[in-house]
Kinemage of the C-alpha trace (Angstrom):
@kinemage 1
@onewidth
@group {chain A} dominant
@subgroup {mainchain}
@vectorlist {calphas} color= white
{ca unk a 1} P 31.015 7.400 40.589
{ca unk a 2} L 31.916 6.578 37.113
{ca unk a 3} L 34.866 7.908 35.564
{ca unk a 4} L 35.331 8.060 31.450
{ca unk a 5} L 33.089 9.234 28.768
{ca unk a 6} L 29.584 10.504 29.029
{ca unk a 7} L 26.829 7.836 30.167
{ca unk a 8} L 24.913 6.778 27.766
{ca unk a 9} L 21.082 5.824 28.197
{ca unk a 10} L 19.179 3.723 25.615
{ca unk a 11} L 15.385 4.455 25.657
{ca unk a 12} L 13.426 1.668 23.732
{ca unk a 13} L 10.060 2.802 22.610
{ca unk a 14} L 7.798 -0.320 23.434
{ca unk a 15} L 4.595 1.365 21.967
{ca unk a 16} L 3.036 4.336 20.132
{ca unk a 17} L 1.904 6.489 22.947
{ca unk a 18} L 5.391 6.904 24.236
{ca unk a 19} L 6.346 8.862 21.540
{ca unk a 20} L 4.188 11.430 22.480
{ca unk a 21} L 5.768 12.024 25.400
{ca unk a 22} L 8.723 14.270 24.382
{ca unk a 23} L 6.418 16.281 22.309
{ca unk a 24} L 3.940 16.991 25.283
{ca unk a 25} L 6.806 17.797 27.551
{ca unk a 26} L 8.412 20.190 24.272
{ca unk a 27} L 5.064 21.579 23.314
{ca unk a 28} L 2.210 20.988 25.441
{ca unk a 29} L -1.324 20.039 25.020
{ca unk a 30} L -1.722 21.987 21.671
{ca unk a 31} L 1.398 19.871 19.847
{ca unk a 32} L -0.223 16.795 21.533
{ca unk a 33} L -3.444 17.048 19.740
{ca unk a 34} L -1.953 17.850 16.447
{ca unk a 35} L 0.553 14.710 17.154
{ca unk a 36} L -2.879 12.731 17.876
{ca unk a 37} L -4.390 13.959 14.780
{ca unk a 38} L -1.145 13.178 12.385
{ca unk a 39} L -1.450 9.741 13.990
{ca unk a 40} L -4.756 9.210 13.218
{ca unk a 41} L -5.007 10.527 9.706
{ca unk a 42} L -2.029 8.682 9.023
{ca unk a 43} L -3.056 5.546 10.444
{ca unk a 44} L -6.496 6.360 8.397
{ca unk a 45} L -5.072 7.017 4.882
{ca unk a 46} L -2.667 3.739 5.070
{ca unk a 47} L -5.911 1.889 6.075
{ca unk a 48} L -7.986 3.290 3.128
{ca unk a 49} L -4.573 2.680 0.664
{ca unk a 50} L -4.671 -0.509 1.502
{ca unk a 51} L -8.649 -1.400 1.343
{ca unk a 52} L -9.027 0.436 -1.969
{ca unk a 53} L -5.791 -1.375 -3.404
{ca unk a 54} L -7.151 -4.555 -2.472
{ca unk a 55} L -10.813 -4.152 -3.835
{ca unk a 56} L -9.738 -3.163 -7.317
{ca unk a 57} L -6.859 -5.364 -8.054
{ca unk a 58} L -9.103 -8.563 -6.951
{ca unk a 59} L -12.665 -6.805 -8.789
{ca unk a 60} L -9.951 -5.631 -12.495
{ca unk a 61} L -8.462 -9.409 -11.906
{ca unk a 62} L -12.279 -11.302 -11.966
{ca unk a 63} L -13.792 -8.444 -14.352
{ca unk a 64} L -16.014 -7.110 -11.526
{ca unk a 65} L -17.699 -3.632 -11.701
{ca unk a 66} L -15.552 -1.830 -9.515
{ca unk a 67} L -14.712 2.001 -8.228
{ca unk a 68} L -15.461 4.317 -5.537
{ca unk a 69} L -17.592 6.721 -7.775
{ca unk a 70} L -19.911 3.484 -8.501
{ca unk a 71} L -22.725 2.644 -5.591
{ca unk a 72} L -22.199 -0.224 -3.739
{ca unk a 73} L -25.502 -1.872 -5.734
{ca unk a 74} L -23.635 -1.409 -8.871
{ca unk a 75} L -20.029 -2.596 -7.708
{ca unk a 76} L -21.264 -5.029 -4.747
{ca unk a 77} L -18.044 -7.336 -5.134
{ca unk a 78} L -15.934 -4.687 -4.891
{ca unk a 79} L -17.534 -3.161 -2.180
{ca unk a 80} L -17.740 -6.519 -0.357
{ca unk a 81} L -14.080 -7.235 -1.283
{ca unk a 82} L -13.053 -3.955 0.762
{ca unk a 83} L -15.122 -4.716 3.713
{ca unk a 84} L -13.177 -8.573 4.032
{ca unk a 85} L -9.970 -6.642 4.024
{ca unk a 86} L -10.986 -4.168 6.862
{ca unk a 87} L -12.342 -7.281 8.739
{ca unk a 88} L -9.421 -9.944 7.999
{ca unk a 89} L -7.004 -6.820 8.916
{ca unk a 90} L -8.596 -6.299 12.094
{ca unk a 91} L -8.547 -9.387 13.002
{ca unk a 92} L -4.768 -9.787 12.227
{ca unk a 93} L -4.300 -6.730 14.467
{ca unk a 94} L -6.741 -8.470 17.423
{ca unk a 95} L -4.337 -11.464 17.283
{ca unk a 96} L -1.755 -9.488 19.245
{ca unk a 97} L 0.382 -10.004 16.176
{ca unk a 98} L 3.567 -6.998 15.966
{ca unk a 99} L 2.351 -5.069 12.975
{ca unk a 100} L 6.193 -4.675 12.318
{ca unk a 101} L 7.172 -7.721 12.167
{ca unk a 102} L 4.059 -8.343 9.554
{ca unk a 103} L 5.603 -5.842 7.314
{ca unk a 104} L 8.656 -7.282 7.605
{ca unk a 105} L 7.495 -10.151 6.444
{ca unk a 106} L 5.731 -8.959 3.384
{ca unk a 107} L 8.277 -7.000 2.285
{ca unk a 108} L 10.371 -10.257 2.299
{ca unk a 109} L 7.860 -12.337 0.269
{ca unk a 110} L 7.004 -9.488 -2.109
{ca unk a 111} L 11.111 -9.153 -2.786
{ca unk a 112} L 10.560 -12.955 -3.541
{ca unk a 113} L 7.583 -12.738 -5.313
{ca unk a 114} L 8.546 -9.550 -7.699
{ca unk a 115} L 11.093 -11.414 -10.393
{ca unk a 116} L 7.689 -13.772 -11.266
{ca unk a 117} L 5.412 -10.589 -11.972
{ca unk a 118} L 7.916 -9.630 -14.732
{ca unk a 119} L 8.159 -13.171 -16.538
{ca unk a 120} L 4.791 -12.310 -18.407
{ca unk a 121} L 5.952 -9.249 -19.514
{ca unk a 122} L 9.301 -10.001 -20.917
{ca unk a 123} L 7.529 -13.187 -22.459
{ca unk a 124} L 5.042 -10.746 -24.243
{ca unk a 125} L 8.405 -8.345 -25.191
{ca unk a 126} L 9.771 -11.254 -26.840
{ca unk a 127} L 7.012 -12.457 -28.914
{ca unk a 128} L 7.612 -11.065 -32.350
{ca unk a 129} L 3.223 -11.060 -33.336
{ca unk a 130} L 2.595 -9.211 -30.386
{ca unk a 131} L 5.138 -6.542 -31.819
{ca unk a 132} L 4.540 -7.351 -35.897
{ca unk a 133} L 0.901 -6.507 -35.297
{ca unk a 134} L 1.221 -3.146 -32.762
{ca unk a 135} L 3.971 -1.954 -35.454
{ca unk a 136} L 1.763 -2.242 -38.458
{ca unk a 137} L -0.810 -0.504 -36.401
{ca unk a 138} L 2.109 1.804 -35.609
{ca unk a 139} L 2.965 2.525 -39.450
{ca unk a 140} L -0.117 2.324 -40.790
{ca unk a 141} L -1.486 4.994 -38.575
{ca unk a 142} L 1.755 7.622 -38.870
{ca unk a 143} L 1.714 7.093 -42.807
{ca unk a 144} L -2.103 7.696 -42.457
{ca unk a 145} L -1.478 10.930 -40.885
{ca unk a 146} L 1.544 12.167 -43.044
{ca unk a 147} L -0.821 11.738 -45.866
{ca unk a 148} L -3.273 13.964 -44.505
């Protein structure tokens, strides 16, 4: 017998369906459904995030037609750029690869990769045109309209 402080048990969740366990034991079959349906709707909505995100920054980036409104005969690159992602993602997931660790990793590279996305803009901020010709706009358009 041990003698001391309380035991202490470490559970390590390996995989998704175990944490459905404690809420079929706490609420039955009714909770586990709605757990099955959060999981799947979330699952679902991260999927679509990420399809739609990738189709229009690659179809704005090479001045394709784009958007879900538009048939896929008038936006085909788009449409065709969203159906690679869903099939280079699902192959990612096929590899056996731990979609964790993945995201760990991106988040690391896009922490890297962040400082360059703001170079253009501060090079833009500091270009005194760019600014001399949006302020005359500026002006020109406020005197326009105290005039008036």
């Amino acid at each position: 017998m041990r003698r001391g402080g309380p035991v202490t048990r470490q559970i390590e969740v390996t995989s998704l369906s175990q944490i459905t366990m404690p809420v079929l034991a706490a609420g039955g079959q009714l909770a586990l459904a709605f757990t099955i349906v959060g999981f799947a709707a979330a699952t679902f909505g991260a999927a679509l995030e990420t399809t739609l995100s990738s189709g229009y920054t690659l179809a704005q980036f090479f001045g394709c037609a784009w958007g879900k409104f538009r048939r896929p005969a008038d936006a085909a690159r788009f449409h065709v750029v969203m159906l690679i992602v869903v099939v280079a993602c699902a192959a990612v997931l096929f590899t056996g690869v731990d979609p964790i660790l993945v995201t760990e990793y991106s988040v690391v590279f896009s922490a890297i990769a962040l400082p360059l996305t703001y170079l253009p803009i501060l090079i833009v901020a500091n270009d005194p045109d760019t600014w001399a010709s949006t302020s005359t706009v500026a002006s020109s358009t406020s005197q326009r309209r105290s005039t008036s």
